[in-house]
C-alpha positions in Angstrom: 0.0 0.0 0.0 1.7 3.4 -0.9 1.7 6.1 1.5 -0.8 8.1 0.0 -3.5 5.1 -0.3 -2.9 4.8 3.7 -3.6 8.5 4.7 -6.6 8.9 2.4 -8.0 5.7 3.9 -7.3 7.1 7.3 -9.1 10.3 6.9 -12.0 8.8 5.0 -12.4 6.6 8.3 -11.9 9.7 10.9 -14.5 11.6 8.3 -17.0 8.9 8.8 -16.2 8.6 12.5 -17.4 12.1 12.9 -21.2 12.8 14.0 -22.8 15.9 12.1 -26.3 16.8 12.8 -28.2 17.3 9.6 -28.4 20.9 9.7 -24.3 21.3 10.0 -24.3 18.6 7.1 -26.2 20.5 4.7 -24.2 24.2 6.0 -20.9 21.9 5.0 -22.1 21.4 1.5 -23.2 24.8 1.1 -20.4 26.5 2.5 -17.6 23.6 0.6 -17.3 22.5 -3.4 -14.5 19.7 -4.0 -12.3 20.9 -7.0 -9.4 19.2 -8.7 -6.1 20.7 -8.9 -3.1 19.7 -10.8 0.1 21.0 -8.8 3.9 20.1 -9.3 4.3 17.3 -7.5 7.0 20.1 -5.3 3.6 21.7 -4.6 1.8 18.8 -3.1 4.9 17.6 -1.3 4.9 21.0 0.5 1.2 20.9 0.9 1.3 17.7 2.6 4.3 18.3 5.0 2.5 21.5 6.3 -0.8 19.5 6.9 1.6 17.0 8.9 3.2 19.4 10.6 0.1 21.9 11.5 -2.4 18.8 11.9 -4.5 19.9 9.4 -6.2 18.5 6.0 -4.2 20.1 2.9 -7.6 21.4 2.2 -7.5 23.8 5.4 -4.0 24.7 4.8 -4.7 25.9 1.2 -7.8 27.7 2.0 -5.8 29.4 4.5 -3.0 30.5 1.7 -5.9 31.6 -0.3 -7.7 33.7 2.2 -4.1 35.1 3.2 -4.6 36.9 -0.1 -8.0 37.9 -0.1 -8.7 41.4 0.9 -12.2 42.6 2.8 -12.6 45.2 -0.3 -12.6 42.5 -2.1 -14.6 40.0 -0.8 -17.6 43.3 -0.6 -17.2 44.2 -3.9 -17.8 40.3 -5.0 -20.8 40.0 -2.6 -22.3 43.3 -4.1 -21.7 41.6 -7.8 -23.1 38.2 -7.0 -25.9 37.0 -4.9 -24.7 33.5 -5.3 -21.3 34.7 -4.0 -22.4 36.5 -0.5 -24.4 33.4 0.2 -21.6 31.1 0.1 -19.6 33.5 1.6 -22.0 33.6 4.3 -22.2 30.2 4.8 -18.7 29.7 5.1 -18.4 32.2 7.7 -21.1 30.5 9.9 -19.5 27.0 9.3 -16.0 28.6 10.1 -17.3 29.8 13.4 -19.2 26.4 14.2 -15.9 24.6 14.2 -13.8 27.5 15.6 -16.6 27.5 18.6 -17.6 23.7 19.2 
């Protein structure tokens, strides 16, 4: 089994082991999309050794370089644009204090 096959299997169990009530369950989906990303393999080796070291997914640790760079003016001026956009970004908020605030 490679090492890759091991931790995904790992964190599909710990993701299964955790008990959401419907409600947080449907503000997950809402607030989360699953992309793919191709990355130099450099990129996902450096990815993966800051999730290690920080105890994180390398989903958390690249949302956190993204929002790094996002700027409030920003973010207003998109929610003022798009509808869509300040509902999600709503959504994320509220699910970002549910797990910051258990």
């Amino acid at each position: 089994m490679a090492i890759n096959e091991g931790r995904q299997k790992r964190r599909i169990t710990e993701n299964r082991s955790r008990k959401e009530s419907p409600a947080k369950a449907i503000a997950k989906r809402v607030a989360y999309s699953r992309i793919t990303l191709t990355l130099s393999t450099f990129a996902v080796y450096v990815l993966r050794h800051r999730a290690n070291e920080q105890h994180l997914t390398v989903s958390a640790i690249v949302e956190t370089l993204i929002l790094d760079g996002v700027m409030v003016p920003e973010v207003e001026r998109l929610m003022k644009q798009s509808p869509e956009f300040a509902r999600v970004a709503v959504e994320w908020m509220r699910n970002a204090v549910m797990r910051t605030n258990p």
